[in-house]
C-alpha positions as CSV (number, residue, x, y, z in Angstrom):
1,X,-30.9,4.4,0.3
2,X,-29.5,1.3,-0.9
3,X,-26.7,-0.4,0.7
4,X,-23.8,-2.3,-1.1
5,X,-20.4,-4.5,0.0
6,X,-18.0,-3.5,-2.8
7,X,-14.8,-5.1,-3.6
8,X,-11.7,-2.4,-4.2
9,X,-8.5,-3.2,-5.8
10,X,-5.8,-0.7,-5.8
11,X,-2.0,-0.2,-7.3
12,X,0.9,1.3,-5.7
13,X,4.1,2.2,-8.0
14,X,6.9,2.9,-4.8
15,X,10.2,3.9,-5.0
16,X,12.7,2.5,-2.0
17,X,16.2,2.8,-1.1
18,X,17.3,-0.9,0.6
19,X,20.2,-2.7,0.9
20,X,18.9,-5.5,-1.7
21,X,15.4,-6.2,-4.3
22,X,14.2,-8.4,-1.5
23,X,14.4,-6.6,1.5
24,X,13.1,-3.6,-1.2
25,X,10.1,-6.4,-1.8
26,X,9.5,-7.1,1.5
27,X,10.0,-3.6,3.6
28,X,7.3,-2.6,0.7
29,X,4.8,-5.1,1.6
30,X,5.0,-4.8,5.3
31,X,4.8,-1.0,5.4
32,X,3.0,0.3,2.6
33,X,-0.3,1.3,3.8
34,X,-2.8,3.1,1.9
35,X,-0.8,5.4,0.1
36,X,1.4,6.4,3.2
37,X,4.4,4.8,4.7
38,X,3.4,3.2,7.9
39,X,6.7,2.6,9.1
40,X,8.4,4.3,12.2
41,X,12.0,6.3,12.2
42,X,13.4,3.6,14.3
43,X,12.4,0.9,11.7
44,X,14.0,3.3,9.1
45,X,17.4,3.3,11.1
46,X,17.6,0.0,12.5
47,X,16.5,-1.8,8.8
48,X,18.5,0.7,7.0
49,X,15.5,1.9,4.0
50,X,13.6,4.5,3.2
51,X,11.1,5.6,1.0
52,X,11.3,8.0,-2.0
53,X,7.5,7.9,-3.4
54,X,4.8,6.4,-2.9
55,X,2.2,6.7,-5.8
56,X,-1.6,5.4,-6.3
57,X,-1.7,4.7,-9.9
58,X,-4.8,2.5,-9.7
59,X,-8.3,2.9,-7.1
60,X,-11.2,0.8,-9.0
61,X,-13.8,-0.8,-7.5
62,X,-14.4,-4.1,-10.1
63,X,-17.4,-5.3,-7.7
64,X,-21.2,-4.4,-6.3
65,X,-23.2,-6.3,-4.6
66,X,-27.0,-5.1,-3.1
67,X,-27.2,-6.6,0.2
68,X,-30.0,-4.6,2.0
69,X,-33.0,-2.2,-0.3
């Protein structure tokens, strides 16, 4: 068996209730984690956001490389 390093890419399209499209932008970034929301209750409350969806619309792998035979 061959093994390989590969280089993944993936696209989220989330939907979020914030108080503004930065905050939405940000609370998105620092939170979104592999399809899931990694944030806690108390982060909901105290930050005021949730989330409606989160969606993977894109998982490709666009690089292989052999490293060992």
């Amino acid at each position: 068996m061959k093994t390989y390093k590969i280089a993944l890419t993936r696209i989220y399209i989330v939907e979020i209730d914030a108080k503004d499209k930065e905050q939405a932008k940000f609370l998105t970034e620092f939170y979104v984690s592999s399809a899931c929301d990694g944030s806690t209750e108390k982060e909901k409350r105290d930050y005021g956001f949730r989330f409606n969806d989160i969606e993977m619309v894109t998982n490709e792998a666009f690089e292989a490389e052999e490293i060992s035979a």
